[in-house]
C-alpha positions in Angstrom: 46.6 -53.2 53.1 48.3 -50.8 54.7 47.0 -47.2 56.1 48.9 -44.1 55.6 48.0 -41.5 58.0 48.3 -39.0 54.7 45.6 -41.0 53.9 43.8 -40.9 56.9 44.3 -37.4 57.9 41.3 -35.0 56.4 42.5 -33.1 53.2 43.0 -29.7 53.2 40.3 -27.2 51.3 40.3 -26.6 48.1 39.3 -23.6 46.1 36.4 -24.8 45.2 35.3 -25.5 48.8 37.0 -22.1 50.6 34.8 -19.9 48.9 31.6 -18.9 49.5 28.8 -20.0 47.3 28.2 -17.5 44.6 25.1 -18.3 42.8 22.4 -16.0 42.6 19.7 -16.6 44.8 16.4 -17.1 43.5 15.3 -13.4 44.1 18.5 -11.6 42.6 17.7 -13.8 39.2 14.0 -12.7 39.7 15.2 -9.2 39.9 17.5 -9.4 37.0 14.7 -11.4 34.7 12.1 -8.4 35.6 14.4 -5.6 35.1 15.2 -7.5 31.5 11.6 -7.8 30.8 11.2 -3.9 31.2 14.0 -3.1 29.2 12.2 -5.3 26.4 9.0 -3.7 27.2 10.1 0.0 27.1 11.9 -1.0 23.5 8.7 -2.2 22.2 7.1 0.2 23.1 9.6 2.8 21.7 9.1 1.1 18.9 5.6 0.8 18.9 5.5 4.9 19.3 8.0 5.6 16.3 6.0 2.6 13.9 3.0 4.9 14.8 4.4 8.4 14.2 5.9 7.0 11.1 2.6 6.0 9.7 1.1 9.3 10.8 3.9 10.9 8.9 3.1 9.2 5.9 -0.4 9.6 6.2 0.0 13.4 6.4 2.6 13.1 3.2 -0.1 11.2 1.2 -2.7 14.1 2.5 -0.6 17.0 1.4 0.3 15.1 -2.1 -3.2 14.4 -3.2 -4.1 18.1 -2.0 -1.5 19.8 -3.7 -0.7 17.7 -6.6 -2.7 19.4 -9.1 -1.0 23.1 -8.4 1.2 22.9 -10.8 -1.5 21.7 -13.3 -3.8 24.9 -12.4 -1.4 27.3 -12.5 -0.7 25.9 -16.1 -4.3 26.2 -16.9 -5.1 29.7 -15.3 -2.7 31.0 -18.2 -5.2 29.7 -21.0 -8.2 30.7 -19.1 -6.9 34.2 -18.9 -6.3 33.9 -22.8 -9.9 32.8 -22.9 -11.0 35.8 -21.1 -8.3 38.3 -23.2 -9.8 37.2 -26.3 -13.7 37.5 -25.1 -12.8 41.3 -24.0 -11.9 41.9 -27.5 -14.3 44.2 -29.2 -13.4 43.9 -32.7 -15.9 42.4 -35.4 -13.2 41.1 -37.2 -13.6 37.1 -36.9 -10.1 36.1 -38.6 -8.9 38.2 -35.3 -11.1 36.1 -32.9 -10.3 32.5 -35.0 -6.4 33.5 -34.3 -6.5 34.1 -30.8 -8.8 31.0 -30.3 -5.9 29.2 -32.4 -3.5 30.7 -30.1 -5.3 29.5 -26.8 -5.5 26.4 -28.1 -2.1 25.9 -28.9 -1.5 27.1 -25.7 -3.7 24.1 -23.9 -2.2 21.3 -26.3 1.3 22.8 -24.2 -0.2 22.5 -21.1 -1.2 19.1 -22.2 2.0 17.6 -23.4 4.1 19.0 -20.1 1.7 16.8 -17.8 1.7 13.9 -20.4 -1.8 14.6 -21.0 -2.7 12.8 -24.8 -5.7 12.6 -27.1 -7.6 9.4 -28.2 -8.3 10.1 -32.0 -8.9 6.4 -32.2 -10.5 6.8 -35.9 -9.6 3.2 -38.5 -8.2 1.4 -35.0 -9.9 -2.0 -33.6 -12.5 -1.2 -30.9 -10.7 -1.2 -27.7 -12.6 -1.5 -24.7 -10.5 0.2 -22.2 -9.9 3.4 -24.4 -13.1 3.4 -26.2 -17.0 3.6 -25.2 -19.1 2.8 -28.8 -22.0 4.1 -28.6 -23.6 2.7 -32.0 -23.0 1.2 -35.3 -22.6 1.7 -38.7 -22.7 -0.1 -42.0 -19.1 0.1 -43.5 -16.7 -1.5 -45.4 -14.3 -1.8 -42.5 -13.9 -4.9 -40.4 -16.4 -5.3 -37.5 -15.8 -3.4 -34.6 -13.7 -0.9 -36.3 -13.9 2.7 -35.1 -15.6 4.6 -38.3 -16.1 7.9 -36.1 -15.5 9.6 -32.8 -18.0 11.6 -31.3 -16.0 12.8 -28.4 -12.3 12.5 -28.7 -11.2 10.4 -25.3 -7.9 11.6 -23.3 -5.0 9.9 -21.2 -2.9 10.8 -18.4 0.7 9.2 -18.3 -1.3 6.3 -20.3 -4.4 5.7 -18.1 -7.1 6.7 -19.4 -9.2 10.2 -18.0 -11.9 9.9 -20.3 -13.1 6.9 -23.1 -13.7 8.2 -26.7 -17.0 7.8 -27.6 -17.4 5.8 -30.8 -18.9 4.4 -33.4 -18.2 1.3 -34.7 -18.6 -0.5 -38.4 -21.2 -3.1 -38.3 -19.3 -5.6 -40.9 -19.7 -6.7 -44.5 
């Protein structure tokens, strides 16, 4: 075996080995790992603040809705009660005068009624229905049990839930 003194003679630096070493040090990737972790900490946080202001927001929104929703309603309903109060101011002696104006009014209210959706239970001949109707007695009838013979107080809806039952009363059976 023979020995080249190429071989022998000590190689000359590489790249690798002529530069200094670069990795971070254990501090500059501590450094770098804490100034991450704020960045993450000031976005939740950010976050946290806008979640929170949102839901305040919405709160306040819900607020103002339930306070104001019913203007519209009452301003609606102020014109029949000043009808009302028109046709109590009357003087005359005439009833056919005060029937017509009542008339009037009430045809006034049944338009208030129908622009907020607001409709009447007249729920006489139709099966007793629990979550539209409140019986309050019986009656002998011809009519299948549990069929509304009368209504005592007529009940109302809102956009189909109901405001008020209709009071009932209900055929006993054959």
């Amino acid at each position: 075996m023979e020995h080249t003194e190429a071989s022998a003679a000590p190689a000359e630096p590489t790249a690798e080995q002529s530069t200094p070493d670069t990795t971070p040090s254990m501090e500059e990737l501590l450094q770098a790992a804490e100034r991450k972790a704020q960045e993450h900490y000031d976005a939740w946080m950010y976050a946290k603040a806008e979640g929170e202001n949102i839901r305040r927001r919405a709160a306040e929104d819900v607020s103002k809705a339930q306070k104001f929703a019913v203007e519209r309603f009452s301003n609606e309903v102020l014109a029949v009660k000043d009808s009302l109060e028109a046709g109590l101011a009357v003087t005359t002696e005439n009833v056919e005068s005060f029937k017509s104006g009542m008339e009037l009014t009430l045809k006034q209210l049944t338009s208030v009624f129908e622009k907020f959706n607001i409709k009447e239970l007249n729920p006489v001949g139709e099966k007793l229905d629990p979550h539209k109707h409140q019986a309050i007695g019986m009656l002998d009838s011809d009519q299948p049990a549990n069929t509304v013979v009368s209504v005592m107080q007529k009940g109302y809806t809102l956009n189909d839930r109901v405001l008020r039952p209709a009071l009932v009363m209900v055929s006993k059976g054959k």
